[in-house]
C-alpha positions in Angstrom: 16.3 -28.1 -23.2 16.2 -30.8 -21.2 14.4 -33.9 -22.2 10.4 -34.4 -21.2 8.7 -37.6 -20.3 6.5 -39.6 -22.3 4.3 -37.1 -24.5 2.1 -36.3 -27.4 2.7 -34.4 -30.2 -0.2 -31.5 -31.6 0.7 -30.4 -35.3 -1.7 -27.1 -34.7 -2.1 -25.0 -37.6 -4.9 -23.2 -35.8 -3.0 -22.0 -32.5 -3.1 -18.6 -30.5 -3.8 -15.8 -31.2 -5.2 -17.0 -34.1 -8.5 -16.7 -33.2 -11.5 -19.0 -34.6 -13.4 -22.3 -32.8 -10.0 -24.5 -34.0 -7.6 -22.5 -32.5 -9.9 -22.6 -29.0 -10.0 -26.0 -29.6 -6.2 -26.2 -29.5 -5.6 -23.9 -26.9 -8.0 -26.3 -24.4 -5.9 -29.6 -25.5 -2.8 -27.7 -24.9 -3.8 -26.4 -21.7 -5.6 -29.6 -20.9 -3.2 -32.1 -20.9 -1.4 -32.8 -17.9 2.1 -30.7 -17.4 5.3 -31.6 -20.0 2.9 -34.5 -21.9 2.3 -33.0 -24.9 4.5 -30.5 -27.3 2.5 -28.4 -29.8 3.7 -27.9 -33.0 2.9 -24.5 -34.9 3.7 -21.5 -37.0 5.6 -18.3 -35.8 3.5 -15.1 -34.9 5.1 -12.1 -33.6 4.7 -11.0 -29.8 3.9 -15.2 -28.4 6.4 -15.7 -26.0 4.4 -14.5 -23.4 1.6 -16.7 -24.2 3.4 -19.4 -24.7 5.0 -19.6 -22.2 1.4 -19.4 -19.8 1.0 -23.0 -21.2 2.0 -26.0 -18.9 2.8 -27.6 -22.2 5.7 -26.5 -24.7 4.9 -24.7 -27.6 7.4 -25.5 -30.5 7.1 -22.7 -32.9 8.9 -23.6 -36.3 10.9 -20.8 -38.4 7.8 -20.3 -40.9 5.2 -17.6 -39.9 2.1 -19.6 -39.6 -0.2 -18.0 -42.5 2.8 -19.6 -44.9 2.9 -23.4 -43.0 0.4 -24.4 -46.4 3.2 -23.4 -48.8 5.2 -26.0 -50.1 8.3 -24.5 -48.8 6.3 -24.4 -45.2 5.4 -28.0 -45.3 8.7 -28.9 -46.0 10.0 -26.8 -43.0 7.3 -28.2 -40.7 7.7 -31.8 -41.6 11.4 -31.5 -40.9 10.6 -30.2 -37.6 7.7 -32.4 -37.0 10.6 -35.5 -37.4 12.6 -34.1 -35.1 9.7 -33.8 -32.4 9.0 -37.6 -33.0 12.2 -39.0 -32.9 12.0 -38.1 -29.5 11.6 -41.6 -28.1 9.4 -40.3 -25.6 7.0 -39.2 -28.5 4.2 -41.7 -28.2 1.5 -40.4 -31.0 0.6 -37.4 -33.1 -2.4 -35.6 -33.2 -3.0 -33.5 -36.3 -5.3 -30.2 -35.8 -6.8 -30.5 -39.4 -5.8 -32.0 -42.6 -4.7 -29.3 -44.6 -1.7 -28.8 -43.7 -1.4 -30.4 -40.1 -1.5 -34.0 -41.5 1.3 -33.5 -44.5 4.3 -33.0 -41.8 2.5 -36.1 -39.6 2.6 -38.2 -42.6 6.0 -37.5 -43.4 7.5 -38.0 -40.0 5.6 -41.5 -39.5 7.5 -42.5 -42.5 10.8 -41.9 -40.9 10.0 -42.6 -37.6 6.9 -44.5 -37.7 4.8 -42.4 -34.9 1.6 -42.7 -35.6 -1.2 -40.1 -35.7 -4.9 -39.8 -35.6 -6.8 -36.2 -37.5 -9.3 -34.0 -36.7 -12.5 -33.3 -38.4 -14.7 -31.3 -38.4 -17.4 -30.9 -41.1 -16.9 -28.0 -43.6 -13.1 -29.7 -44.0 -14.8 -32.5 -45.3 -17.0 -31.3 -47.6 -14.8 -29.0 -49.3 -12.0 -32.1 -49.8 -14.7 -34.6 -50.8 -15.2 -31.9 -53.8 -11.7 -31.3 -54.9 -11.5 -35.0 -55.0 -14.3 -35.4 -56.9 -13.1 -33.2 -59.8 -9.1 -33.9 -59.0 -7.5 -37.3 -60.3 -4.2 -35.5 -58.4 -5.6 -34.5 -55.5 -6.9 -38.0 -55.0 -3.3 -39.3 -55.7 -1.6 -36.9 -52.7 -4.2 -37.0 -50.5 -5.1 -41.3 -50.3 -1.7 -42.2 -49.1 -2.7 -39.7 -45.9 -5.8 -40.5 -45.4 -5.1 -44.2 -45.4 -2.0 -43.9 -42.8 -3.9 -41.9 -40.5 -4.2 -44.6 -37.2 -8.1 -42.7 -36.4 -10.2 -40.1 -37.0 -11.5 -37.8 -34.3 -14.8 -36.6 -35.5 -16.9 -33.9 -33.3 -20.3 -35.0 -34.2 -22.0 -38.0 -35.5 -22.9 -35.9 -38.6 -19.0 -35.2 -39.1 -18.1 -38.5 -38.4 -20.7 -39.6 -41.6 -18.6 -37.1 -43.7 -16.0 -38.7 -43.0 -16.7 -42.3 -43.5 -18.6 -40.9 -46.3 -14.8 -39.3 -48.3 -12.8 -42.4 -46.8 -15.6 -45.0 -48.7 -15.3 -42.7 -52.1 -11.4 -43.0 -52.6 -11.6 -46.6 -51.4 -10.7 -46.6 -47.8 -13.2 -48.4 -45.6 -13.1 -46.6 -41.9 -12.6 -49.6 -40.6 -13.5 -48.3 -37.1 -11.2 -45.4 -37.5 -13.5 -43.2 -36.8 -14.2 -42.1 -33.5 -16.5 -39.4 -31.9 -15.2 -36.8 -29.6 -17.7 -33.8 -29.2 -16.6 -30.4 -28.0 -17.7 -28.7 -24.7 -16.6 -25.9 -22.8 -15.9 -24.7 -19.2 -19.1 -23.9 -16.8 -16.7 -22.4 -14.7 -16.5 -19.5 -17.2 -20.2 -19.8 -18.8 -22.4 -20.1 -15.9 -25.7 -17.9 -15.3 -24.8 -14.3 -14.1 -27.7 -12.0 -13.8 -25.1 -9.2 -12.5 -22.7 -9.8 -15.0 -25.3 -9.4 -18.1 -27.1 -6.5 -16.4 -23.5 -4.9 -15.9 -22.8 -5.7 -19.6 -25.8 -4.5 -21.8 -25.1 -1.0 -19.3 -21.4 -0.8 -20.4 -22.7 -1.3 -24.0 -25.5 0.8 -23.8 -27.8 -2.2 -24.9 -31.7 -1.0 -24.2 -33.7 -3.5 -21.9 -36.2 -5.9 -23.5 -35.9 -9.8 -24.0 -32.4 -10.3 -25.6 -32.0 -13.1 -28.3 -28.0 -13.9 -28.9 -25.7 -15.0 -31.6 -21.9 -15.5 -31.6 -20.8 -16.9 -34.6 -18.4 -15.3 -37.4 -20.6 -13.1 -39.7 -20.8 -15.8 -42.7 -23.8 -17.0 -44.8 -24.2 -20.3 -42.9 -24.2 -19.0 -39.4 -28.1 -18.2 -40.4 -27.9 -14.7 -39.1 -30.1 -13.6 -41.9 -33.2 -16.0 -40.4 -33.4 -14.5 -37.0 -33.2 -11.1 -38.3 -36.2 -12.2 -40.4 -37.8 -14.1 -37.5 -37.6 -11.1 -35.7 -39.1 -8.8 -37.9 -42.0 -11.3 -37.8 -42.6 -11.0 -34.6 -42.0 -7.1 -34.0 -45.6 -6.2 -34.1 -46.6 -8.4 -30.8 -43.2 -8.5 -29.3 -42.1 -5.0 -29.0 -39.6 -5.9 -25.8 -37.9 -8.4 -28.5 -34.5 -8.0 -29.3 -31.2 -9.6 -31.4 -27.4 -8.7 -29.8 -24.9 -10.9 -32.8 -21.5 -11.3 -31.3 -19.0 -11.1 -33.8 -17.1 -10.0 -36.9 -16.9 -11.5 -40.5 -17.9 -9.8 -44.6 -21.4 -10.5 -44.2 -21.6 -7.7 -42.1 -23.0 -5.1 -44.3 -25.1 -7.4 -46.1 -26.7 -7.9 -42.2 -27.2 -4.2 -41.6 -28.9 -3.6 -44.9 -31.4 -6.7 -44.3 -32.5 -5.2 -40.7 -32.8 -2.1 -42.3 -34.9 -3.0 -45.3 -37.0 -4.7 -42.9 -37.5 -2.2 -40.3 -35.4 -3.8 -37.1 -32.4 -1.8 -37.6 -32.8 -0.2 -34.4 -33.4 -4.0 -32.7 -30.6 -5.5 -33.9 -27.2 -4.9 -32.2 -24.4 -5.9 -33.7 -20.9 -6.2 -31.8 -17.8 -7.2 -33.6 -15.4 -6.2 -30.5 -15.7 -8.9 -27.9 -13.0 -10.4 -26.5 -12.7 -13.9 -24.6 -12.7 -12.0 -21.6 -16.2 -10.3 -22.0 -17.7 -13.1 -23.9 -19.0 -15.1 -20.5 -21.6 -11.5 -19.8 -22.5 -11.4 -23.1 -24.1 -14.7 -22.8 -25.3 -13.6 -20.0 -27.0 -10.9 -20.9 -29.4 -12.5 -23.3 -32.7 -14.2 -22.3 -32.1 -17.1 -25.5 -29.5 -18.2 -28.0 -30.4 -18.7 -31.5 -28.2 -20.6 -33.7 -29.9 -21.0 -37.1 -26.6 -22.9 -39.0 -27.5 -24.6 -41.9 -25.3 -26.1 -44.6 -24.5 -23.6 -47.5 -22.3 -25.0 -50.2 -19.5 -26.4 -48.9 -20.0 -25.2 -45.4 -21.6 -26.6 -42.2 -22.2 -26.7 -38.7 -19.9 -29.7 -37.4 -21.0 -29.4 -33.7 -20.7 -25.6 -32.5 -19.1 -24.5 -29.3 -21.2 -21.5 -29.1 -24.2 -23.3 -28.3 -22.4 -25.3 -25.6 -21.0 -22.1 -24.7 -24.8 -20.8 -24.2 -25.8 -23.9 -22.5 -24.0 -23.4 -19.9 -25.0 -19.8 -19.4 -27.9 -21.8 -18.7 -29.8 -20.3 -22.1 -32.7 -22.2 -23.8 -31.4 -22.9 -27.2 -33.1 -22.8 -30.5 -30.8 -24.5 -33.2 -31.0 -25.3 -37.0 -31.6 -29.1 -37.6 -28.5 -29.5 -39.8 -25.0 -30.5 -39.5 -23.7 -31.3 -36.2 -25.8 -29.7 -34.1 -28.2 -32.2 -32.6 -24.9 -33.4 -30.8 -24.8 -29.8 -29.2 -28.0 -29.4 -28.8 -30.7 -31.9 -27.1 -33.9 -31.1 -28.9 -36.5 -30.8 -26.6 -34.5 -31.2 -23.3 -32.0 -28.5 -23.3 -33.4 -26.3 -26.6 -35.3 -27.2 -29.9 -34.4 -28.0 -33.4 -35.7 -26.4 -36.3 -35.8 -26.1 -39.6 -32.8 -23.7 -40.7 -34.2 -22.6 -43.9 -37.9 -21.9 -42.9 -38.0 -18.5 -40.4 -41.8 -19.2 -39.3 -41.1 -22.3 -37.7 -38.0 -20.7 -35.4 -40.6 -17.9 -35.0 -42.9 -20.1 -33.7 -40.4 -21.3 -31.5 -39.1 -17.8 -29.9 -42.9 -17.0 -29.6 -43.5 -20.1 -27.7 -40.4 -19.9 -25.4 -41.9 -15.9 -24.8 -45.0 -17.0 -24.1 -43.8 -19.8 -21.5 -41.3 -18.9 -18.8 -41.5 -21.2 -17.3 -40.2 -23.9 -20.2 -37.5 -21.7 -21.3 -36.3 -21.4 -17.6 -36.5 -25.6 -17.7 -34.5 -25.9 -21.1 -31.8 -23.4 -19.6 -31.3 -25.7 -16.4 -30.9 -28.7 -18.3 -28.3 -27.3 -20.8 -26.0 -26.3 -17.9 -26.9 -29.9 -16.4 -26.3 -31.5 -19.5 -22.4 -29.6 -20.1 -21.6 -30.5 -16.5 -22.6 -34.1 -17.0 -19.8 -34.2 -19.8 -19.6 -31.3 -22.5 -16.4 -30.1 -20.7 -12.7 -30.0 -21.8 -11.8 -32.0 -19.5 -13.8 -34.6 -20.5 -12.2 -33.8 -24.2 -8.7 -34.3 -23.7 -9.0 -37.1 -21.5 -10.9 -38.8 -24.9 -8.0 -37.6 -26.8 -5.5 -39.1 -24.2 -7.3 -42.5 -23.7 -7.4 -42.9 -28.0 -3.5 -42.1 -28.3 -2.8 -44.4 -25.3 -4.6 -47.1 -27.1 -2.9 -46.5 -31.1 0.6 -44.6 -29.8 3.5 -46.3 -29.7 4.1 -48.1 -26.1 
């Protein structure tokens, strides 16, 4: 193959068709980047030639299916390859998808070719590290020497990027400005209002007519699910027209069912765990909100949420949990309100008041899409991403 010109490198553990708001996330940066400047560096999967090869950017697969790249023998494999990649003397700076494992095979080629590379965080990383370090004397030992060669850190919200100054302060690693803020976005191009499209959607999917609230988010406990099923419950005795469609697949499933059931939705709440990228822009569009109740639970958190970027520009009003990342995504009061995750009267209230005033949820839904095309686009992302690795790569 014949040489490329000065490029990046993306050490992706999270890479297509893995699914999951990393791997999109990858996917835009690989897409995103101007033609032959970046290689991606990830696992094998069987049946991606095709796809790969749609990218304007190679796609480096090493010999180690991707589910095993965390195995020692995987990280060994990937850091050898990772070398190779950066010895490249066109190689001018590594980005690292996560920390666990993209930033093992980064920090191992930086010690033999000394290319630097920056990490992404996100939120839920963070937390569950700062905890194993906490309670881990080695963990702390492995994982310092990484942490302190990493040239930045690429948070996606102002909360994440407190995590993270927050871990690097507790194993004795001032930030030292190494922290930098990139948050996510989407493309309006795909997510735009669509009456047509929704209408056409709810009638493929038999979904009844009525005022539609929305959720996509894997089916886990922190998503919040659980709190707009209970909101709407609340409000079924003077909102008979209201409705929940959730968009998307995960164990809490059942648990979700039952709690509709017990409290007499069942037949209001819609739950769809087979929608594909392709459909996703007319589900959005076939909902009159977007509720987005995340809260943190344990060791896992919001760190910004594409979905409710994603909504915005479907021009939806959005009513977000006040926790983790999510004031970055979501301008309280100008393109959706905030509210207390925890406490399902006061997103009630919310929904009621959005119901009851047309003409303020129509207002919140115009400036969400205004707000994404003003710069929560991936564009805008990985020309961040460029402008940090021109400024910390190697010349």
């Amino acid at each position: 193959m014949p040489p490329i010109p000065p490029h990046d490198l993306l050490l992706a553990y999270d890479f297509p068709p893995i699914g999951g708001g990393i791997s999109r996330w990858m996917e835009e940066i690989a897409r995103g980047y101007p033609t032959d400047s970046l290689v991606v560096s990830t696992g094998t999967l069987p049946n991606t030639a095709a796809g790969d090869a749609s990218f304007p950017n190679r796609v480096d697969r090493v010999d180690v299916p991707s589910g095993r790249l965390r195995t020692a023998p995987g990280l060994l494999r990937w850091a050898q390859r990772a070398t190779r990649l950066a010895r490249d003397p066109a190689a001018r700076f590594a980005w690292c998808g996560n920390i666990r494992p993209a930033a093992f095979p980064a920090k191992w080629a930086k010690e033999r070719t000394r290319l630097p590379y920056g990490i992404m965080v996100y939120g839920g990383d963070l937390l569950s590290l700062s905890d194993k370090l906490s309670r881990s004397r080695l963990k702390r030992r492995i994982y310092r020497p990484i942490l302190a060669e990493a040239a930045v850190f690429v948070a996606i919200s102002e909360w994440t990027a407190g995590r993270c100054r927050e871990l690097l302060r507790g194993i004795g690693l001032p930030d030292e400005g190494r922290v930098r803020i990139v948050p996510l976005g989407t493309d309006p191009e795909r997510f735009r209002p669509d009456r047509d499209a929704g209408a056409a959607f709810r009638a493929r999917r038999g979904l009844p007519d009525g005022k539609w609230m929305l959720t996509v988010a894997r089916l886990v406990p922190h998503k919040g699910i659980d709190t707009t099923i209970q909101l709407l419950a609340g409000l079924a005795a003077t909102q008979p027209e209201l409705r929940y469609l959730v968009v998307g697949r995960g164990p809490q499933e059942s648990a979700l069912r039952e709690l509709a059931d017990s409290l007499g939705v069942a037949d209001r709440v819609h739950f769809l765990t087979d929608v594909d990228d392709a459909e996703l822009p007319a589900a959005y569009a076939s909902a009159n909100y977007y509720l987005g109740l995340s809260r943190e639970d344990g060791l896992d958190a919001e760190g910004f949420g594409i979905s409710l970027v994603e909504a915005a520009a479907a021009g939806l009003p959005v009513i977000g949990g006040r926790s983790g990342g999510v004031a970055d995504a979501v301008a309280d009061g100008e393109t959706g309100m905030l509210v207390d995750p925890h406490d399902p009267q006061q997103a009630a209230d919310a929904v009621h008041h959005l119901l009851n005033d047309p003409a303020l949820a129509a207002r919140l839904g115009e400036a969400g899409r205004a707000r994404v095309l003003r710069g929560f686009t991936w564009p805008r992302v990985v020309g961040d991403l460029r402008a940090i690795a021109a400024e910390l790569g190697r010349p």
